[in-house]
C-alpha positions in Angstrom: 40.0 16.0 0.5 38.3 14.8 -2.1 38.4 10.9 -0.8 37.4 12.5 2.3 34.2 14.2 0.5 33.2 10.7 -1.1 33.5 8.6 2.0 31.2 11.4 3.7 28.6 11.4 0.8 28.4 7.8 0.8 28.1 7.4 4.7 25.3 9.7 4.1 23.4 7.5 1.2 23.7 4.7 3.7 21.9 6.3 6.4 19.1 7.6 4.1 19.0 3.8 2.7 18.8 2.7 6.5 16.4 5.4 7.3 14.0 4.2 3.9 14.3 0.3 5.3 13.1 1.1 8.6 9.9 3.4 7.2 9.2 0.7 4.8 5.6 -1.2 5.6 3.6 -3.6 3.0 -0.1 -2.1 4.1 -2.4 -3.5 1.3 0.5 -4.1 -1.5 0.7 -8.0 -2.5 3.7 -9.5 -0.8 6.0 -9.7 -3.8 5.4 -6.0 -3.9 6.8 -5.3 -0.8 9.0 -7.7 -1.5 10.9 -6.0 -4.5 10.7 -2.5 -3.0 12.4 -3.8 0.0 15.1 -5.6 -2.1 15.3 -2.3 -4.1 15.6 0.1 -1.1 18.0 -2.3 0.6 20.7 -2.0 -2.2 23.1 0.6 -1.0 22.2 0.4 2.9 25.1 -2.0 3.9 23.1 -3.8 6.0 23.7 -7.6 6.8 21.4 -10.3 5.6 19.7 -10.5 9.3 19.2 -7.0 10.0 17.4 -6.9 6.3 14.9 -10.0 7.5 14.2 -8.4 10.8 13.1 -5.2 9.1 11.7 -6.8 6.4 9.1 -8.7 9.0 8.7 -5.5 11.0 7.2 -3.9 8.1 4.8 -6.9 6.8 1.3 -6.9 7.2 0.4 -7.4 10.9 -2.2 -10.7 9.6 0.5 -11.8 7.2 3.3 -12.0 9.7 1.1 -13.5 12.7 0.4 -16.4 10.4 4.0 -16.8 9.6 5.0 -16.5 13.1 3.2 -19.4 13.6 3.9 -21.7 10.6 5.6 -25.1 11.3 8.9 -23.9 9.4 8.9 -19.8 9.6 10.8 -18.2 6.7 14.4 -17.9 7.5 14.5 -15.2 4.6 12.6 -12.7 2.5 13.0 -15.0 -0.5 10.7 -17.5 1.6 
């Protein structure tokens, strides 16, 4: 039961960590701001490298991501 009660409690921490990633936005916070809180909310949420980056550029600053959108070489990752 107990394994059983750990598994649950952990599922659970996972959503919440999803639920934090997908509330997450930079507003006026300096990139490598938003950049650590996202790093520090991801830890724990299980999600895969891509699913980080696409939530990641949902929640950057609408003028920030248009001009990465159209960069010659877009990031690939939240490190670039």
């Amino acid at each position: 039961m107990a394994v059983i009660k750990k598994e649950f409690e952990r599922g659970e921490e996972e959503l919440m960590k999803v639920a934090e990633l997908k509330k997450l936005e930079q507003g006026r916070k300096l990139m490598e701001e938003f950049v650590q809180e996202s790093k520090k909310v991801a830890r724990g949420s299980r999600y895969e490298e891509k699913l980080l980056v696409e939530e990641f550029k949902r929640g950057i600053n609408r003028v920030i991501r248009r001009k990465l959108i159209k960069a010659e070489q877009p990031p690939t990752s939240i490190e670039q």
